[in-house]
N, C-alpha and C positions, 0 to 999 in steps of 0.2 A: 540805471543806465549802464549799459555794458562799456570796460571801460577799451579804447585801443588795444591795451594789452590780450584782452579775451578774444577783439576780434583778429587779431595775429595769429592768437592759437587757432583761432576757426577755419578761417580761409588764410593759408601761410602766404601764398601766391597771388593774392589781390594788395601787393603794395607797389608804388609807382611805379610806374612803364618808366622805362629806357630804353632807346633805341639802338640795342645791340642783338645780334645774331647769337642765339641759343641753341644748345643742342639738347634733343631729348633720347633720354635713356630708359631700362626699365624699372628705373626708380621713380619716374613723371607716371604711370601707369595704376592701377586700381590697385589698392591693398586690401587683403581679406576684412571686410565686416566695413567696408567703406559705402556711403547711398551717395548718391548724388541726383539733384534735381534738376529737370530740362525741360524747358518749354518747345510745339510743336508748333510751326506754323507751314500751314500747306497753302500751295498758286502762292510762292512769292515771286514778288514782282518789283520791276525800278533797281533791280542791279546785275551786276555782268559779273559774274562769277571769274570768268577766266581773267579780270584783272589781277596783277600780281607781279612779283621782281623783289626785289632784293633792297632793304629797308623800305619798305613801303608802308601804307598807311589804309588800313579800311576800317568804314564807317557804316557797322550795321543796326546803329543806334536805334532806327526806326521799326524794327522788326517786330511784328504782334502777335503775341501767341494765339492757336486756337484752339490747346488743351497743353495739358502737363502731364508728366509720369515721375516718377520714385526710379528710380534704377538701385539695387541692394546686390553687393558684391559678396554671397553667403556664402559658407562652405559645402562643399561637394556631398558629406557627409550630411549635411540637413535635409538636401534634395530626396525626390523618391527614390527610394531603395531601386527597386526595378532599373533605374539610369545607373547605376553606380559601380557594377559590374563593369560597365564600359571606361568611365572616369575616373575610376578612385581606384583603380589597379596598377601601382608600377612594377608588377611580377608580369601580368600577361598581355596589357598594354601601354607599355612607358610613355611614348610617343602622345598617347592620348590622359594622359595622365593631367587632369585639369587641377587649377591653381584657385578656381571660384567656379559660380554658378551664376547669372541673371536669370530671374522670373519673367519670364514676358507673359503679361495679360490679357495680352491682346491674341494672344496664340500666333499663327501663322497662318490665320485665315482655313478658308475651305475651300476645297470643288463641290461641285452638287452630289459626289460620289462618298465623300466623305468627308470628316472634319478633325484637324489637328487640335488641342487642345492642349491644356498644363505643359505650357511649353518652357523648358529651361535648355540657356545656350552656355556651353562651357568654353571656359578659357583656360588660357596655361600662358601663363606669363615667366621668361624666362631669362639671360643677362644675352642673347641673343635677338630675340623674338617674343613678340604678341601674335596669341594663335587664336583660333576658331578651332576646337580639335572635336567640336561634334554638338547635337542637341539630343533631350530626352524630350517626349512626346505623348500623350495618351491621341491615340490612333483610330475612331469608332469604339471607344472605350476602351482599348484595350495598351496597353504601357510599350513603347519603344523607346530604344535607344538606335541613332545613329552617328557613325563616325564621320568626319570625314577624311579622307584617303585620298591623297595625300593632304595634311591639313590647309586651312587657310592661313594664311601668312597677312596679318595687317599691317604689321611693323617688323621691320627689319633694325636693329642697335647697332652703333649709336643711329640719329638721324641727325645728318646735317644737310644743309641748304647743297641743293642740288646731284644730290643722292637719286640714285633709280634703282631700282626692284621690280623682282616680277613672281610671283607663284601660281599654281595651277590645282585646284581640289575639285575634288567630285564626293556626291556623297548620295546614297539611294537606299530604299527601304522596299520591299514585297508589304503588300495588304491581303491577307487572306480573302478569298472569294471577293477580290475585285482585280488588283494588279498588281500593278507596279508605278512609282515616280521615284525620279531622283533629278540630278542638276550637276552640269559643267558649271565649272567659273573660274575663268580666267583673269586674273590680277595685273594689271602694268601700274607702279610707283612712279610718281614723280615730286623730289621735295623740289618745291617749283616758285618759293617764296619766303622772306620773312620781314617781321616789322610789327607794326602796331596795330592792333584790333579792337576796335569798339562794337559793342552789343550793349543791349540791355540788364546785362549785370556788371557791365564795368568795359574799362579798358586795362589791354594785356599783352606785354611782350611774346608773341606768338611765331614756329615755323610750320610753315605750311605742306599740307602734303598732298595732291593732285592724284588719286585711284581711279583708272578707268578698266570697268569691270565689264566683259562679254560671260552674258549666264546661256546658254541652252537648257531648259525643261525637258526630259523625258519622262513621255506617259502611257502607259497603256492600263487600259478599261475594258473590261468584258472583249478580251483579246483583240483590242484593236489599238496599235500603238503608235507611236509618234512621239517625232521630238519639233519642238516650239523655239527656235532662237529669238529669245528678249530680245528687247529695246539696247542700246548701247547706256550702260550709267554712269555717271562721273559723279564723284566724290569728291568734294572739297573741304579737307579738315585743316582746323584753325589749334594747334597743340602749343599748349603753357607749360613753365616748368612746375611741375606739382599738380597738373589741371586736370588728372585720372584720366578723364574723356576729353577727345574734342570741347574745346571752349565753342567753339559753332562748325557745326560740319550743315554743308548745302549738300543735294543731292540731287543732278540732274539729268532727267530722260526724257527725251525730246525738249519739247520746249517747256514742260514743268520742271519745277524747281520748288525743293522742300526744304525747309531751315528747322535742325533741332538745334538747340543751345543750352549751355548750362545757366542757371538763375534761380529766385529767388521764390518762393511762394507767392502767385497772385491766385488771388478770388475770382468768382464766375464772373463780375463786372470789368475787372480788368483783362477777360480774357478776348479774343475778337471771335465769338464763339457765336453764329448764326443758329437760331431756334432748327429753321427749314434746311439747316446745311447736314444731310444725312447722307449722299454719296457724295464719293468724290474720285477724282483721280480716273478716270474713264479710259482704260487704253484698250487695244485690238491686235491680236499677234497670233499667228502673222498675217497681214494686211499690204498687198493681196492673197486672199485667201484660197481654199480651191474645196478640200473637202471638210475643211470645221474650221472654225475658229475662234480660240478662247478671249474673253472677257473677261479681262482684271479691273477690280475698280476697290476704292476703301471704305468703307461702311462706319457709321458712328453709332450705330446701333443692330440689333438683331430683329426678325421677323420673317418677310416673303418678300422676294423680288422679281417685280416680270419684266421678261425680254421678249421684247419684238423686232422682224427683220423687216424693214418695208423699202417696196421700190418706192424712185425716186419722183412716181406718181402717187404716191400717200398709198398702194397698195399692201396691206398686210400678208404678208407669206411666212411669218414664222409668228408664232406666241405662246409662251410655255412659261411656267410659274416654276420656283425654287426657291431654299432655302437662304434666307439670309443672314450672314454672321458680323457680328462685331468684328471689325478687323480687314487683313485685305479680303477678298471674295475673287474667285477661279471659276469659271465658267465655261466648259466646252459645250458651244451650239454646232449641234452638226448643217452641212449647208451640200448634202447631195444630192436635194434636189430644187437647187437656186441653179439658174444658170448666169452667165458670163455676164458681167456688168460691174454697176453702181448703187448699194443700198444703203439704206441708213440701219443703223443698229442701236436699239432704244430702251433704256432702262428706267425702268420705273421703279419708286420704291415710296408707297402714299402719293401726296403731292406732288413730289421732287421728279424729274424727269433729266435723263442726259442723253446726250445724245451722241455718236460720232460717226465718221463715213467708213462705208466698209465696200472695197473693191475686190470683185471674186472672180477668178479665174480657172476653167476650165479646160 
């Protein structure tokens, strides 16, 4: 039996909550060769995010995962070679000079043009600042790095209750023989809470931090370009002293709302993990639309996915088959010869069907 004292060394920060106002610095933040495990649950539902103030008290006790990930804070150096030119240079890029690496296995998703893959996202953590200073990428096979310029800014040091921030990055990459994407994203901070926090790994003297992030996409494909202003997102992170990551961060755009959180290994029985739940997350932007409009949605597995555009007489006027990937999925359907209305727009992938309204304007 493990005794108290091992679990102190384990988790230093799971010992009694107090209701006191904390500050976090970047010593609460990831150390080199640190994992941490988080449960995902997506469509949550039954709470109001924007509650909050100052000693307050939430209760996300009930939250069900519907999968889990590793997050592994490795060194720069371990990553591909090919990224490290960009990251592990403080001769010709200080500013980008990263402090770790996360693996994301889920990539970055795809368009139908192309697919991001062996994705790692770098950090630089610093006695100011937690940054985003860039990712590496295999591109249609082939190895990138990108910055971003100027970086993202997640945390500003110290943080205390009722702090505000704001940063501004952009970051963009060419694709040989197809184009170009990259993304604005605009940051506004608000420490906008603190107090006690219950989840399913415990309860936690936590301050709270309130990010509402405006992205624009830029795209162009076989020289035809365009930029996509997202959805508005709001970030809700729940920060412990010593807690690396968000103890729970919510994440919400439009009326979805997504909870990752830190915790404990559960098995496929304890996970709320639907056999038939293979998309998910179905959004339209922009909506109304005029001459295309992409299809984001999140995928739990790989294969084909078809899209249909029907009037709102069951008539079929679009139907085209694509690739489908593990992870989010990007989809430009062009729509120039839809005219001015109300359609539905419908994804299939096997059995599973979603559906949402799509309004096009001419």
């Amino acid at each position: 039996m493990m005794s108290p004292k091992c679990i102190f060394v384990l988790f230093p920060f799971l010992t009694s909550v107090l209701s006191a106002q904390i500050t976090i610095t970047t010593s609460d933040m990831p150390l080199l060769n640190d994992t941490v495990r988080l449960s995902i649950q997506n469509g949550v539902q039954g709470f109001d995010p924007a509650l909050t103030g100052a000693n307050y008290t939430w209760n996300f006790s009930s939250l069900q995962a519907d999968m889990q990930r590793v997050d592994e804070f490795q060194s720069v150096s371990s990553t591909p070679f090919a990224y490290q030119l960009y990251f592990n240079n403080q001769l010709m890029y200080p500013n980008h000079k990263a402090s770790y690496a996360v693996a994301s296995p889920q990539g970055m998703g795809g368009f139908q043009q192309f697919q991001i893959e062996d994705v790692y996202n770098y950090f630089k953590n610093s006695s100011q600042k937690y940054t985003q200073v860039g990712f590496g990428a295999t591109i249609n096979g082939v190895p990138s790095s990108v910055q971003y310029n100027p970086v993202d800014v997640q945390y500003s040091f110290p943080l205390n209750y009722l702090n505000t921030d704001s940063s501004f990055s952009v970051w963009g990459l060419s694709i040989p023989g197809i184009g170009y994407m990259g993304q604005y994203i605009m940051r506004e901070d608000t420490v906008d809470g603190w107090g006690e926090l219950t989840t399913p790994f415990g309860t936690f003297n936590t301050l709270r931090v309130k990010s509402v992030i405006h992205r624009t996409d830029t795209l162009n494909f076989n020289n035809f370009g365009f930029k996509i202003p997202r959805p508005v997102e709001t970030e809700y992170k729940w920060l412990a002293t010593n807690g690396k990551v968000p103890i729970l961060m919510l994440v919400k755009t439009g009326p979805m709302v997504n909870a990752t959180y830190r915790d404990i290994f559960r098995n496929v029985t304890q996970l709320g993990i639907s056999q038939n739940n293979f998309i998910d997350q179905l959004a339209l932007f922009p909506n109304p639309a005029s001459d295309f409009v992409m299809a984001e949605f999140h995928s739990f597995v790989s294969g084909e996915v078809e899209i249909g555009v029907f009037s709102l007489l069951g008539e079929e006027l679009i139907n085209t088959h694509y690739a489908l990937y593990s992870g989010s999925n990007k989809i430009v359907i062009p729509l120039r010869n839809i005219s001015s209305g109300m359609y539905l727009l419908q994804v299939r992938q096997g059995k599973q069907t979603k559906v949402a309204k799509l309004q096009v304007v001419k």
